[in-house]
N, C-alpha and C positions, 0 to 999 in steps of 0.2 A: 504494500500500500504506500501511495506516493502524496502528498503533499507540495502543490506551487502552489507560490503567491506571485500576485502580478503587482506591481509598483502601484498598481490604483488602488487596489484591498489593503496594500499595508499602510498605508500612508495615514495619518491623522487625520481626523474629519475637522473641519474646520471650524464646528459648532465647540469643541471642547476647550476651544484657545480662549474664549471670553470667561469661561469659566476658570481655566488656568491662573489668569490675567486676576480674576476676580479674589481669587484664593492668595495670590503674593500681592495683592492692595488691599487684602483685610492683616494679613502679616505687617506690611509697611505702616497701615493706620496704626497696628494695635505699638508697633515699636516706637512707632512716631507719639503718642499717647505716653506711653512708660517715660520719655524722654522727658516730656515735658512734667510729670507728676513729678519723676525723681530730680529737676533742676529745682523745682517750685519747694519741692523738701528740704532742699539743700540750701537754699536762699532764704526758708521761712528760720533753718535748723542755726542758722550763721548769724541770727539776731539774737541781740539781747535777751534776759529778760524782759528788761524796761521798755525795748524797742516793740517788744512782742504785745505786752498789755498798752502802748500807745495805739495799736492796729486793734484791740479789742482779744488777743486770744491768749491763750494760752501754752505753755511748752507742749501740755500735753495734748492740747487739738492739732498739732500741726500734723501731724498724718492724717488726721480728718479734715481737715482744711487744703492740705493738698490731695486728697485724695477726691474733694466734692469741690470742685471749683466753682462752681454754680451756685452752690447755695453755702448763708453765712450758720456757722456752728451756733450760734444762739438761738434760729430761726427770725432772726429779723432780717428782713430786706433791706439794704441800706440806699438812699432816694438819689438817684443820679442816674 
């Protein structure tokens, strides 16, 4: 029993490349994501005390505060 393949059956269908594509720009998002959490840590981690409670928070929100950028750890909105 024999097996050919002709250059048109092996070849990638072209439907699978958007999906490919799709799958390394939710990698690239989710890295580009981490990037930005872990500088925001490292920037909130590099202040003071005193600097910290001038911004409203505290040492120990700041992984919650950069981990929620959207919303303030208090639950107040702040108007701006």
């Amino acid at each position: 029993m024999s097996t050919t393949y002709s250059p048109t059956s092996s070849a990638q269908p072209t439907a699978s490349m958007p999906r490919v594509f799709s799958v390394f720009k939710g990698f690239w998002d989710a890295a580009q994501e981490w990037r930005k959490w872990e500088r925001l840590r490292a920037d909130l981690s590099s202040l003071s005390d005193r600097e910290l409670m001038d911004i409203g928070i505290s040492r120990g929100e700041v992984d919650y505060v950069a981990s929620n950028r959207d919303s303030d750890p208090r639950g107040i909105r702040s108007a701006g």
